[in-house]
C-alpha positions in Angstrom: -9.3 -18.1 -14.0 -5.6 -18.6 -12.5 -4.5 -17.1 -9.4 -0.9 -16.0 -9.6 1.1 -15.3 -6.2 4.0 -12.7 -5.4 6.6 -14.0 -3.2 4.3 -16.7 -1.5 5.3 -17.3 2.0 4.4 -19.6 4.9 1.5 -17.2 6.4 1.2 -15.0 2.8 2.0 -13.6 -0.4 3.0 -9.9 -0.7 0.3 -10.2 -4.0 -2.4 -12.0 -5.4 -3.1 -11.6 -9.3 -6.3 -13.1 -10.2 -7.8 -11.9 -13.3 -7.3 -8.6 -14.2 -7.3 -7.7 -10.3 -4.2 -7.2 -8.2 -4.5 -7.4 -4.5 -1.4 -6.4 -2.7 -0.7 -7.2 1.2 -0.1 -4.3 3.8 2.8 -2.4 3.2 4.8 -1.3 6.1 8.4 0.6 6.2 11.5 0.9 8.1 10.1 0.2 11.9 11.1 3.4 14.1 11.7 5.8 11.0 9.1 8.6 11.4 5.6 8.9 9.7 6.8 10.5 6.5 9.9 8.2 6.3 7.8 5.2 6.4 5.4 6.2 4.0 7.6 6.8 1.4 9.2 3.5 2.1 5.4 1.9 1.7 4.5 3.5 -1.2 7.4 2.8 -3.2 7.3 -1.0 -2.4 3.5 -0.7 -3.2 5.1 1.0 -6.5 7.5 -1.9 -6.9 5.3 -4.7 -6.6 3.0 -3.0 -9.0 5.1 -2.6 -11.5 6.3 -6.3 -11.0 2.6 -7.4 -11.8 2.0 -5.6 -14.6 0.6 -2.6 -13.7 0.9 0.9 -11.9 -0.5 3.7 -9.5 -2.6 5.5 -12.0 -4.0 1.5 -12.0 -5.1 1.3 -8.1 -8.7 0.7 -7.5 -8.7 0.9 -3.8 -6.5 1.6 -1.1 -6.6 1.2 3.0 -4.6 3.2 5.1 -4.2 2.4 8.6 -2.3 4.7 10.7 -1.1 3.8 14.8 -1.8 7.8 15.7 -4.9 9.4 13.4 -2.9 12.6 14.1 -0.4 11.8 11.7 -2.8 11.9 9.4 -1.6 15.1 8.0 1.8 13.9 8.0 1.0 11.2 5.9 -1.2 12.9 3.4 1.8 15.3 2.0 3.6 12.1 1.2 0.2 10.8 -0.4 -0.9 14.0 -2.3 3.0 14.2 -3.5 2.7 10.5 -5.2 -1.0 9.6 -6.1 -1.9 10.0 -9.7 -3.6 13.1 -9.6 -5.7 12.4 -12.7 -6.5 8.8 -11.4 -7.2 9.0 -8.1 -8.2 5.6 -6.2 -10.8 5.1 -3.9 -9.5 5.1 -0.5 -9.9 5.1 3.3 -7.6 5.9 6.3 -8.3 4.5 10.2 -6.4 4.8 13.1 -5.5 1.3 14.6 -3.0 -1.2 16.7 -0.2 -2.3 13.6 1.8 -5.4 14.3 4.5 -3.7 16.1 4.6 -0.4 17.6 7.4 0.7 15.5 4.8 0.6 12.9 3.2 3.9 11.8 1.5 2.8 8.7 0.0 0.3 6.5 -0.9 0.6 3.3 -3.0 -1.9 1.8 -3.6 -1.8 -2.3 -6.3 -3.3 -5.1 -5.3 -2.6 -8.7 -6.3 -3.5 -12.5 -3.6 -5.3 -14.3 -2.3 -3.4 -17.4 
């Protein structure tokens, strides 16, 4: 089965297509913008790269949020509950944890079925 890459880099791809199974990499926005800014900025360049593979949100599988502060939680949810596919809703998990930088407040991290 081939293995296409997204915008292959040094260290990684921003996606991996192998079979009918995207994987994309974590999604980050604007470092410094707040909570909601940021995850508007991630989910539409997880909505961008989708669409660039073939497929779409009402296609995601799986997604992994990570948040730097949990207590944003509720922040980032009214930007999630205003986007996801309401009638395809992926599996999903959200955990509080160190991000790259600390002008990181999310990461969003996707598995999707190819169209």
């Amino acid at each position: 089965m081939a293995i296409t890459r997204i915008d292959p880099g040094p260290r990684m791809s921003e996606a991996v297509i192998h079979g009918n199974t995207l994987y994309l990499a974590g999604q980050v926005g604007a470092p410094g913008a707040s909570v909601t800014e940021q995850t508007k900025a991630v989910l539409a360049s997880i909505e961008a790269l989708l669409a660039r593979a073939g497929s779409s949100k009402d296609k995601i599988l799986m997604a992994t949020i990570w948040l730097a502060d949990i207590g944003t939680f509720a922040e980032m949810n009214a930007v999630w509950d205003a986007w996801v596919d309401k009638n395809n809703p992926p599996a999903r998990a959200t955990s509080e944890g160190k991000l790259a930088t600390p002008d990181y407040k999310v990461e969003i991290i996707v598995v999707a079925a190819k169209e």
